[in-house]
N, C-alpha and C positions, 0 to 999 in steps of 0.2 A: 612626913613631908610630902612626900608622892600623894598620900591621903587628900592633903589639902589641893595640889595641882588638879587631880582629878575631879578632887570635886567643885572647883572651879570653873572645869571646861566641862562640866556634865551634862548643865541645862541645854548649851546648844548645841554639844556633840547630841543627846538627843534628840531636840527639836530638828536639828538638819536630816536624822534618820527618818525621823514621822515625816518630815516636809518630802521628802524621797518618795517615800512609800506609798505616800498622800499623791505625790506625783502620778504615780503608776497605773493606781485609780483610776483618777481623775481622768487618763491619757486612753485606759481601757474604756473607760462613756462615751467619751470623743468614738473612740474608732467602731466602739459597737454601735454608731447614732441610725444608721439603718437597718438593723437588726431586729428580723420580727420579735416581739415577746421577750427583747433583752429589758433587763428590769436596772436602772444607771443605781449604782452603788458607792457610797463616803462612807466615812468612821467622824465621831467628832474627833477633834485634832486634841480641843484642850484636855478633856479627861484623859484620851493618850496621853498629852506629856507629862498629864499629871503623875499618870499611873508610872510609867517609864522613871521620871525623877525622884520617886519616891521609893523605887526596886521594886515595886509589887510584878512588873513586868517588863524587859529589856523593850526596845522598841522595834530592835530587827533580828530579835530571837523571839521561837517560843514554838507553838506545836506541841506534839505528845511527846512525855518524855517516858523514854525506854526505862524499861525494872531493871536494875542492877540486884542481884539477887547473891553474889558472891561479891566478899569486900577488894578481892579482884579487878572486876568488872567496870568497866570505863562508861562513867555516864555520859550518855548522848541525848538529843532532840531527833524525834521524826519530824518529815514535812506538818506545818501548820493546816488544821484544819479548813481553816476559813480563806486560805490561799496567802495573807500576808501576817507576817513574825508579831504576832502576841497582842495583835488588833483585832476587833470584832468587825467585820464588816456590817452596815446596816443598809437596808434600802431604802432608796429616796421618793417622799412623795412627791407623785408627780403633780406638778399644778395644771398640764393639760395633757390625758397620756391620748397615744395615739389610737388610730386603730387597729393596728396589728400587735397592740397590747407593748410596743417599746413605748418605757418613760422617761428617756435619754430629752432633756429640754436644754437644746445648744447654744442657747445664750447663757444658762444658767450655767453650763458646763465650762464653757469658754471664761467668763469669769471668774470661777472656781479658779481656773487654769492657772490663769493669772494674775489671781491672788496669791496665790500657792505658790507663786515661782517669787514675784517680789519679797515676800517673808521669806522663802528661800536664799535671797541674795542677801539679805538684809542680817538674816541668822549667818549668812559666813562671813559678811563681812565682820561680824560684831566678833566672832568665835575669834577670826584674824586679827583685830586689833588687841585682843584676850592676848592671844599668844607674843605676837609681839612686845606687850607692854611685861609679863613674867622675861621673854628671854632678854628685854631690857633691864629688870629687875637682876637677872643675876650674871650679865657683865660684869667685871670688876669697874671700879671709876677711876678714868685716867685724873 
């Protein structure tokens, strides 16, 4: 039974964590826009949640994982390489880079932004009406 709730609320309890992450990103372009030689950096979104819904990867875990080497020993996560949980970062080309070598392009970021934040709103409303309609399902009926 749990089974099935969870995996009901999976796709956008992930997609809201990529949409987060995707946020932080996206928020880190913005504020490095005049930063010599900073290079603006996304993941694509969809193969994350592919990857995430399918378990091949959590979407706000992941990094190196510590050797457990006695059956003792309490498996952990180190910090993620790439700075965010089980996502690759990639860099963006730039369509006109500058010349102090930043490729940060602020309108392209800005809309990012707030694409990013609408499918954010859009993914919690959906996850809320989710919940809603299970804890209406298991009301008793007057």
């Amino acid at each position: 039974m749990m089974d099935r709730l969870s995996q009901s609320l999976n796709f956008y309890s992930q997609a809201l964590n990529l949409r987060a992450e995707r946020q932080k990103v996206l928020a880190s372009n913005i504020a490095n826009s005049d930063t010599p030689g900073y290079k603006a950096r996304d993941f694509d979104f969809a193969s994350a949640l592919h990857a995430a819904v399918d378990g091949q990867q959590p979407a706000t875990e992941g990094g190196l994982a510590l050797a457990t080497t006695e059956p003792g020993h309490i498996p952990g996560q180190g910090p993620s390489a790439s700075g965010m949980g089980g996502v690759d970062l990639e860099y963006r080309n730039p369509t006109q880079p500058s010349l102090d070598g930043n490729t940060v392009d602020m309108n392209n970021e800005r809309v990012q932004f707030m694409d990013n934040s609408v499918h954010y709103r859009a993914d919690l409303q959906i996850l809320g009406s989710q919940i809603k309609g299970l804890k209406s399902a298991m009301e008793p009926a007057s």
